[in-house]
PDB file of N, CA, C and O in Angstrom:
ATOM      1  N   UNK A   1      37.020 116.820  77.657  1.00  0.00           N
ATOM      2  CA  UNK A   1      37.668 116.112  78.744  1.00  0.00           C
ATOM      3  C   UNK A   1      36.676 115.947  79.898  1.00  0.00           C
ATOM      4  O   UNK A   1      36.256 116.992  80.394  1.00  0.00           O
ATOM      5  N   UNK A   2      36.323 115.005  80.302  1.00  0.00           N
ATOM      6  CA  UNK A   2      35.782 114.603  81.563  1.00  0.00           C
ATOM      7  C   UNK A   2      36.520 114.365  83.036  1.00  0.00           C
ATOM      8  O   UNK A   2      37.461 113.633  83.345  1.00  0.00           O
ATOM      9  N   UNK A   3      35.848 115.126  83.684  1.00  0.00           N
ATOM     10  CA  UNK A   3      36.381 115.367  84.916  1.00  0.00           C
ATOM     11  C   UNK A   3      36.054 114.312  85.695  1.00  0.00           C
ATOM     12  O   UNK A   3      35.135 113.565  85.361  1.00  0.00           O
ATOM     13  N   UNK A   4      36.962 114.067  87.146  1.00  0.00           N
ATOM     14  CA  UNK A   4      36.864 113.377  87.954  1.00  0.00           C
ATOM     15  C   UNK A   4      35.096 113.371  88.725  1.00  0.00           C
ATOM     16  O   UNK A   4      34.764 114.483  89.135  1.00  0.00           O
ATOM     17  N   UNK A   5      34.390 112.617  88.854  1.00  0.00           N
ATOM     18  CA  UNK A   5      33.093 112.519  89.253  1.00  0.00           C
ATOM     19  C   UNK A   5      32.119 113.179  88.640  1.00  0.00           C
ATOM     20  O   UNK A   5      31.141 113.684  89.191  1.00  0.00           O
ATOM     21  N   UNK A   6      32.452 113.184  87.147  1.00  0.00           N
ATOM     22  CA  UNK A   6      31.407 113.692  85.879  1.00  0.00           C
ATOM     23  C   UNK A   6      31.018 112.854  85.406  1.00  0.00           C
ATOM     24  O   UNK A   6      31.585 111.812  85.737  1.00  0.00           O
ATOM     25  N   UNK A   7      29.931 112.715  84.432  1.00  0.00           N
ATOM     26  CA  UNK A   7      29.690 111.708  83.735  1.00  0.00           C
ATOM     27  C   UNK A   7      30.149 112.018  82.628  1.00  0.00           C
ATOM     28  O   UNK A   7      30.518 113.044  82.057  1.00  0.00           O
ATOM     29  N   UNK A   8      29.995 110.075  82.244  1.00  0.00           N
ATOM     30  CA  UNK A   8      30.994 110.615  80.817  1.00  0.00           C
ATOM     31  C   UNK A   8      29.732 110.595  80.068  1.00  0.00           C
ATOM     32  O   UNK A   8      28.591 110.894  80.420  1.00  0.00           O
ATOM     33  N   UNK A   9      30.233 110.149  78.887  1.00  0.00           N
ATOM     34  CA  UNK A   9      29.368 110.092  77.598  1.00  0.00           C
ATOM     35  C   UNK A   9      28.865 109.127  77.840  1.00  0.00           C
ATOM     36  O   UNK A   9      27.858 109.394  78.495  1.00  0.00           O
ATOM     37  N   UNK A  10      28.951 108.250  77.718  1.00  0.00           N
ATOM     38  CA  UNK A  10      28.213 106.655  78.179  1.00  0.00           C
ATOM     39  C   UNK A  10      27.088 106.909  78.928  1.00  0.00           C
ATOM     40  O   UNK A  10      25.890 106.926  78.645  1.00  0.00           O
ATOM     41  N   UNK A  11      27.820 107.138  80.119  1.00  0.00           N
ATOM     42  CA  UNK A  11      26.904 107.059  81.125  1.00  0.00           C
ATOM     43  C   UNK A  11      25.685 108.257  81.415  1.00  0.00           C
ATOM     44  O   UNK A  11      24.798 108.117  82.257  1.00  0.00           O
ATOM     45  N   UNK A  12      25.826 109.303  80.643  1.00  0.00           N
ATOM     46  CA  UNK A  12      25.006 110.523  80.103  1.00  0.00           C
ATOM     47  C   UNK A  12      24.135 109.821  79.566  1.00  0.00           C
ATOM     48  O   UNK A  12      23.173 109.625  80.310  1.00  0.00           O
ATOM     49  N   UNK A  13      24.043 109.194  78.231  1.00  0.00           N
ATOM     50  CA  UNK A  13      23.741 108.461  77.522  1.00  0.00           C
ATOM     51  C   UNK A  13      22.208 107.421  78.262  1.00  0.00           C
ATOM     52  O   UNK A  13      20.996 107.312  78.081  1.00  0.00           O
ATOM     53  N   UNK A  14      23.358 106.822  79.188  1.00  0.00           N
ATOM     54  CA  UNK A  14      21.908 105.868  79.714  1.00  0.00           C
ATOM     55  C   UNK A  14      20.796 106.871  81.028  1.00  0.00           C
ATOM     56  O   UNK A  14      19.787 106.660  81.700  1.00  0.00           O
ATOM     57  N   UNK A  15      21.427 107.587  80.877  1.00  0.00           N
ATOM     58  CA  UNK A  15      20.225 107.977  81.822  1.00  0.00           C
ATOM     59  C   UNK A  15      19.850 109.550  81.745  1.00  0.00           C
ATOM     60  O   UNK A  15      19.567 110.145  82.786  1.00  0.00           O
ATOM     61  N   UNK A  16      19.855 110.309  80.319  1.00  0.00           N
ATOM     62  CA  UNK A  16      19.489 111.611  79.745  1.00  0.00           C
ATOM     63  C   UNK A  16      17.728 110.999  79.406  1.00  0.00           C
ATOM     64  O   UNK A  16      16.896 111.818  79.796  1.00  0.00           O
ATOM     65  N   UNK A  17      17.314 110.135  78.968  1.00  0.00           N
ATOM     66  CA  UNK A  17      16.105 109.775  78.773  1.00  0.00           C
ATOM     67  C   UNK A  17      15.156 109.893  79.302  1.00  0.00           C
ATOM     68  O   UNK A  17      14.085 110.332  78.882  1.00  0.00           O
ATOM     69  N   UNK A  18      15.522 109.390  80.615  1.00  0.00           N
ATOM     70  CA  UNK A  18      14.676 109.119  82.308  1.00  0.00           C
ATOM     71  C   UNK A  18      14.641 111.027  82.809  1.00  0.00           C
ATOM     72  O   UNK A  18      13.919 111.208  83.789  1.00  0.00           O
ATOM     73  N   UNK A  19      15.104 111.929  82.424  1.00  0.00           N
ATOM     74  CA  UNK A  19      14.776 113.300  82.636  1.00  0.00           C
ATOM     75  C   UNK A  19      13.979 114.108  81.836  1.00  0.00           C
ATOM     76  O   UNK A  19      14.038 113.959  80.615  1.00  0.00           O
ATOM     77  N   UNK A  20      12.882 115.346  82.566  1.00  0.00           N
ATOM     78  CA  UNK A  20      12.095 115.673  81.727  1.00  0.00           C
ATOM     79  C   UNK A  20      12.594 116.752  80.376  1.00  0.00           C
ATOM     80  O   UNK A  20      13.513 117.527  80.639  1.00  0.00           O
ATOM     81  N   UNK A  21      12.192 116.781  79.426  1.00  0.00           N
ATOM     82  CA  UNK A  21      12.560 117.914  78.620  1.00  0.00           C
ATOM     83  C   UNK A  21      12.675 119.492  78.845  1.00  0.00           C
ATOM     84  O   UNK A  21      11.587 120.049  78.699  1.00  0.00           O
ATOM     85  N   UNK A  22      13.517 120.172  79.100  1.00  0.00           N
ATOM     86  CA  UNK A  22      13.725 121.796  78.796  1.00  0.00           C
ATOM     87  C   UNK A  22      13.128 121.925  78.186  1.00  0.00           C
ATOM     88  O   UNK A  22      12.841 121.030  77.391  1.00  0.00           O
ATOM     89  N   UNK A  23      12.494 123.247  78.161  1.00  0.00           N
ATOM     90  CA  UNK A  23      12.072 124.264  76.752  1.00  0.00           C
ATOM     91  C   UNK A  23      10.404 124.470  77.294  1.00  0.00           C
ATOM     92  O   UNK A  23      10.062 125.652  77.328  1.00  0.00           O
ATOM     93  N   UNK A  24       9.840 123.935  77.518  1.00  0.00           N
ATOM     94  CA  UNK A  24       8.539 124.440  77.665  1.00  0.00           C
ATOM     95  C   UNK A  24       7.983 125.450  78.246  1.00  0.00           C
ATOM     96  O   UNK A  24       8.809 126.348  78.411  1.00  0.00           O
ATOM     97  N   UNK A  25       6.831 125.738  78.675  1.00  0.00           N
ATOM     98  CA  UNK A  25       6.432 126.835  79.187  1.00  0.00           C
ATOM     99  C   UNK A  25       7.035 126.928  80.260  1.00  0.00           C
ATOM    100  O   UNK A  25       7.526 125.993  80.892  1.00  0.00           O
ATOM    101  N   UNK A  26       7.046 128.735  80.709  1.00  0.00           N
ATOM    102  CA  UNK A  26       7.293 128.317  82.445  1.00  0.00           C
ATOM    103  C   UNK A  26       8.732 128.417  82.832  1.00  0.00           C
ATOM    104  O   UNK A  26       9.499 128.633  81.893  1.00  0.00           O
ATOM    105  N   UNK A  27       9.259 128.304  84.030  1.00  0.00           N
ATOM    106  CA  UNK A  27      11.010 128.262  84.599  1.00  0.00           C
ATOM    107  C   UNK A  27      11.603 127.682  83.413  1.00  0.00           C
ATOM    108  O   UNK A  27      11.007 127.598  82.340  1.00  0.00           O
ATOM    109  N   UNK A  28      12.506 127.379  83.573  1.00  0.00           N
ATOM    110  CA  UNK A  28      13.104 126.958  82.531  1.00  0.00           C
ATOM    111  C   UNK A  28      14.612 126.472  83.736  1.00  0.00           C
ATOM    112  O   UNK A  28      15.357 127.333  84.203  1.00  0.00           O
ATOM    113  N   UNK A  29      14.730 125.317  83.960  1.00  0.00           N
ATOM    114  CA  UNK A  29      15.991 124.275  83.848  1.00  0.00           C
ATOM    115  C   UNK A  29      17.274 124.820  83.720  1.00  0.00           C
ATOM    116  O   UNK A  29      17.482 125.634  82.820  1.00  0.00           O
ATOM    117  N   UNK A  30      18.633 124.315  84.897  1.00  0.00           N
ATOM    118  CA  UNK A  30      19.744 124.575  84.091  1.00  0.00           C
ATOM    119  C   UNK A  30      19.761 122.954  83.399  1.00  0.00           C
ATOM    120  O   UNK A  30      18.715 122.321  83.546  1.00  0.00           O
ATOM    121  N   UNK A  31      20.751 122.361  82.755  1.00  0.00           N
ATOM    122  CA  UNK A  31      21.086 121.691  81.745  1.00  0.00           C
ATOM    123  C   UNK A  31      21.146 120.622  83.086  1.00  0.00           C
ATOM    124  O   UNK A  31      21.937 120.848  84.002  1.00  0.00           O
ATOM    125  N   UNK A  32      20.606 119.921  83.098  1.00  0.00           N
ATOM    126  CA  UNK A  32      20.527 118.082  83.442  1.00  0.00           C
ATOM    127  C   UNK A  32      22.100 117.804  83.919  1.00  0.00           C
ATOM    128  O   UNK A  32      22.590 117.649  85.038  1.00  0.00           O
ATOM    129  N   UNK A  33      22.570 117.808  82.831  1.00  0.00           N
ATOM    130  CA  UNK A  33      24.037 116.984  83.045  1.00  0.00           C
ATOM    131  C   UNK A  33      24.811 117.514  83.712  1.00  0.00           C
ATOM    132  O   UNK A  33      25.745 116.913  84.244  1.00  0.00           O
ATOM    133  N   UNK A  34      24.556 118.985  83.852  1.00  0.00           N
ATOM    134  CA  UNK A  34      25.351 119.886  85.023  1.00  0.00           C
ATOM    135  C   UNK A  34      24.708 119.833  86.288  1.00  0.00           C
ATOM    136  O   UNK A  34      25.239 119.902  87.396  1.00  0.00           O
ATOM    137  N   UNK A  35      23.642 119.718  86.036  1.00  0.00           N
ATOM    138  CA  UNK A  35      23.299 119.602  87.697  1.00  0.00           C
ATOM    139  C   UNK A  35      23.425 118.007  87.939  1.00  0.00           C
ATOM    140  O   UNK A  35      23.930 117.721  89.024  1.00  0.00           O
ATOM    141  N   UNK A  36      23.125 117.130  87.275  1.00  0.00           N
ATOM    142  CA  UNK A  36      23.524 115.881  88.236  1.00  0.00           C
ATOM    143  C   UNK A  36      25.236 115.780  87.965  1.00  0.00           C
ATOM    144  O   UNK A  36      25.606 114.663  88.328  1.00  0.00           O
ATOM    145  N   UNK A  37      26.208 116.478  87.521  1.00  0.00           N
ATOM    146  CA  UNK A  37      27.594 116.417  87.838  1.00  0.00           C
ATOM    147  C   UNK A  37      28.049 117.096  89.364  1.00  0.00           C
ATOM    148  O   UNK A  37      28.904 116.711  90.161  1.00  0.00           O
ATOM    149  N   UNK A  38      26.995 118.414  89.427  1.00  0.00           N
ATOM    150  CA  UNK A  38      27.133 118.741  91.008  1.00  0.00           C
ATOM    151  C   UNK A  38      27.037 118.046  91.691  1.00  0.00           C
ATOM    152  O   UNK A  38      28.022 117.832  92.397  1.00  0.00           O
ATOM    153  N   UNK A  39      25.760 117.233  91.921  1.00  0.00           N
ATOM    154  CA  UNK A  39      25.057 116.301  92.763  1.00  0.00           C
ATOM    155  C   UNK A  39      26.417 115.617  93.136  1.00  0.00           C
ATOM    156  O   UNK A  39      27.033 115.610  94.202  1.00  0.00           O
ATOM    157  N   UNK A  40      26.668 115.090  92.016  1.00  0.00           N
ATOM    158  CA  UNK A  40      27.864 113.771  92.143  1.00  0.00           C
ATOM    159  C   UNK A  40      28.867 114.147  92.697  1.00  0.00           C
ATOM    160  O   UNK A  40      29.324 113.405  93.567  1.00  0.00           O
ATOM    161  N   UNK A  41      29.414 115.150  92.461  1.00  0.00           N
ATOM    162  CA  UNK A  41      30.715 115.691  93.012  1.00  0.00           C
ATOM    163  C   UNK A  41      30.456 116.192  94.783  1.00  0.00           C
ATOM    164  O   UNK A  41      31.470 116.194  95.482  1.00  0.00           O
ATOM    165  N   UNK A  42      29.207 116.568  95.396  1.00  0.00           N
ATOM    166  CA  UNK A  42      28.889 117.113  96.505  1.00  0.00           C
ATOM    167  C   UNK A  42      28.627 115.500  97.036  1.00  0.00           C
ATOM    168  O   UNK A  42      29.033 115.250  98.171  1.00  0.00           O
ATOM    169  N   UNK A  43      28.090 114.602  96.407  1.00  0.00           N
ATOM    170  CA  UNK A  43      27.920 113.542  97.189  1.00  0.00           C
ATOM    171  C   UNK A  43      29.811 112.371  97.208  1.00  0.00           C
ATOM    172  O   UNK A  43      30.204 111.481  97.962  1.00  0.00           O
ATOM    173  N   UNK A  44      30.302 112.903  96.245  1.00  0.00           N
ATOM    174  CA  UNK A  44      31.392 111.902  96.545  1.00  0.00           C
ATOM    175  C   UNK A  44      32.709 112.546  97.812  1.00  0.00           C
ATOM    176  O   UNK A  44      33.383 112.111  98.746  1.00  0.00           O
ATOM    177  N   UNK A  45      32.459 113.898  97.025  1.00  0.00           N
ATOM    178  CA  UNK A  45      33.318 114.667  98.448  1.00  0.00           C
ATOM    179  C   UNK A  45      32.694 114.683  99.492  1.00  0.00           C
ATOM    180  O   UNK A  45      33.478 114.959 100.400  1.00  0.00           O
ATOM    181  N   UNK A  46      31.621 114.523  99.883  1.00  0.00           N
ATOM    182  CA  UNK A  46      30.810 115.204 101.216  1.00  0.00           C
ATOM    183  C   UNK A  46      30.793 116.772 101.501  1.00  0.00           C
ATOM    184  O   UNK A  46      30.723 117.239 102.637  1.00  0.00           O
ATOM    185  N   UNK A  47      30.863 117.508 100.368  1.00  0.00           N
ATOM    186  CA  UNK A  47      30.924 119.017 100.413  1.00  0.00           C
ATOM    187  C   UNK A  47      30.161 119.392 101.272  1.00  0.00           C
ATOM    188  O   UNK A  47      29.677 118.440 101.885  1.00  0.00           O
ATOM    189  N   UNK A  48      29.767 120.522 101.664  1.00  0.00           N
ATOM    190  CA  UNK A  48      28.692 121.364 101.482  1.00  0.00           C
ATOM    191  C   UNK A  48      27.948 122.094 100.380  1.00  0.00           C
ATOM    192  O   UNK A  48      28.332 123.201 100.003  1.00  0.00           O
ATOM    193  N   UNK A  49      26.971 121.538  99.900  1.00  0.00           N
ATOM    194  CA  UNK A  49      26.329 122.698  98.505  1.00  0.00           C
ATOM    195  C   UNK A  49      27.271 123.946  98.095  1.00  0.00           C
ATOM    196  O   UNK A  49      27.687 124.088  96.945  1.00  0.00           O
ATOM    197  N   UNK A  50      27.564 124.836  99.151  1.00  0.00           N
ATOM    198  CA  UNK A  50      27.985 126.072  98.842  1.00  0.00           C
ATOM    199  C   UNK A  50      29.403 126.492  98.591  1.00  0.00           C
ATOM    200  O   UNK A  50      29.917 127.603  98.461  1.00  0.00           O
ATOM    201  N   UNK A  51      29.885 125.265  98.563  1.00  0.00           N
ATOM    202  CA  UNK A  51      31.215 124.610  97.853  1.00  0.00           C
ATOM    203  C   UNK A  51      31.193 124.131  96.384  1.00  0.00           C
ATOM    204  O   UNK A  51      32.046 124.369  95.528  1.00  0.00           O
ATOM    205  N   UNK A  52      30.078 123.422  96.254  1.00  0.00           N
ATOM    206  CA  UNK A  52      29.803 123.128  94.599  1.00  0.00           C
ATOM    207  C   UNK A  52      30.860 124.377  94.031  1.00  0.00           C
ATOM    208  O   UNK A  52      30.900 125.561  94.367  1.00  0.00           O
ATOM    209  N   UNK A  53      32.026 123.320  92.636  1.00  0.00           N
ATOM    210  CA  UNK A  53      32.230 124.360  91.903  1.00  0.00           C
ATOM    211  C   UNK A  53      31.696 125.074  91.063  1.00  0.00           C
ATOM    212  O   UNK A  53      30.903 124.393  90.413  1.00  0.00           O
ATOM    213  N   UNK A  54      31.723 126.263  90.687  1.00  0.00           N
ATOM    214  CA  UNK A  54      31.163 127.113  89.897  1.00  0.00           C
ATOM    215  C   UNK A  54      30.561 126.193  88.546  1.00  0.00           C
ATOM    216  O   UNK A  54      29.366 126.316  88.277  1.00  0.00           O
ATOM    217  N   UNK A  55      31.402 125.294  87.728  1.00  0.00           N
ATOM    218  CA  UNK A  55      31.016 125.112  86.536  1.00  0.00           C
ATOM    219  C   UNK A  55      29.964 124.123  86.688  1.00  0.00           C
ATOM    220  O   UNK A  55      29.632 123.411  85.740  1.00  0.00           O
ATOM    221  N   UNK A  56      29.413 124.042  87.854  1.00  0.00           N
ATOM    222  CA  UNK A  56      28.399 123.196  88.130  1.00  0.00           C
ATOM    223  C   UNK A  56      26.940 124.221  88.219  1.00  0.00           C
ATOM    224  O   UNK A  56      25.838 123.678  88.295  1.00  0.00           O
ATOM    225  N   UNK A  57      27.036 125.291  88.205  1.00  0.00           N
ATOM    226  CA  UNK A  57      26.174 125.536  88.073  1.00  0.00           C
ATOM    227  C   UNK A  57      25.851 126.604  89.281  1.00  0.00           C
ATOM    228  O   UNK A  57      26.780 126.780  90.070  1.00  0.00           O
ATOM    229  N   UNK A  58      24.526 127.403  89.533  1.00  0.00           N
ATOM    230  CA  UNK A  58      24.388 127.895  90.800  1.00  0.00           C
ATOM    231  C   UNK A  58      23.493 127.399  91.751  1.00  0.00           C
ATOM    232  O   UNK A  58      23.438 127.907  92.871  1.00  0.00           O
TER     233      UNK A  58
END
């Protein structure tokens, strides 16, 4: 189920490409699609970051 100001599948889709790959040496990434679902959700509410919900990530 996709949430209100998530991406869906589609739109995952067109723009998972244009990001660099996980896994390599070094830090290591949370998952792409969770952090630009935060993004989206802090920019459509006007949150504050420290509002982001949890399943977005830390």
């Amino acid at each position: 189920m996709v949430r209100r100001y998530e991406l869906t599948d589609g739109q995952w889709g067109l723009v998972k490409e244009a990001l660099p790959e996980n896994g390599r040496r070094g830090g290591q990434w949370r998952d792409h699609r969770t952090v630009l679902n935060g993004v989206l959700w802090a920019l459509h509410t006007g949150a504050q970051w420290r509002e982001v919900p949890d399943r977005c990530g830390p």
